[in-house]
Steps between C-alpha positions, in 0.01 A plus 500: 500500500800638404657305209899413567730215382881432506541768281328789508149398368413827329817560316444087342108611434634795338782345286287177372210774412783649285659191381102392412412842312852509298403132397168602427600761256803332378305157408203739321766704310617154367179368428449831307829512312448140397159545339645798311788230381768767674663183691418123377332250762771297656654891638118569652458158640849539633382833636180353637615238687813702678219735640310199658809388641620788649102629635464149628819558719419799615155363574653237663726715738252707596336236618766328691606825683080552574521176684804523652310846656146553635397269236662170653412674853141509347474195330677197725292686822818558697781775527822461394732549810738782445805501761501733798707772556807421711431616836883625545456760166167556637619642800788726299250592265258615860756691603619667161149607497448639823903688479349640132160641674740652778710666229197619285381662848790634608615669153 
């Protein structure tokens, strides 16, 4: 199963494992600093909470864009129609193909 959304489904897994990690790091570095007194609590609770907000969006679009892929394919048991080709640029795109293979053979 290859894994597509709307938007390119490996480039959202890859930015909400980023967003995740920096909010990982950032929300530890404030629970550090504030147990060393370095920042008070309202500035780490402040901190805290912005990273759940932001990972939960992130979360939250990744999600959306897995269902609007293979995910919703997978999970509502039907595929999502996609809209044919138009037979006219089908036909130009035929012949552009068979003119380019000419070219290639005669060159």
């Amino acid at each position: 199963m290859s894994d597509s959304g709307y938007l390119p489904h490996q480039a959202v897994k890859a930015v909400t494992f980023w967003i995740l990690v920096l909010g990982v790091v950032l929300a530890t570095g404030g629970g550090v600093a504030h147990s060393w007194d370095l920042i008070d609590g309202e500035f780490a609770g402040r901190l805290v909470s912005t990273v759940v907000i932001i990972a939960s969006g992130s979360l939250v679009l990744l999600l959306v864009n897995y269902l609007f892929g293979d995910g919703g394919r997978n999970l509502f048991g039907h595929s999502i129609e996609r809209p044919g080709i138009d037979p006219a640029f089908a036909e130009r795109l035929h012949k552009a193909k068979i003119q380019a293979e000419d070219e290639t053979r005669a060159g």
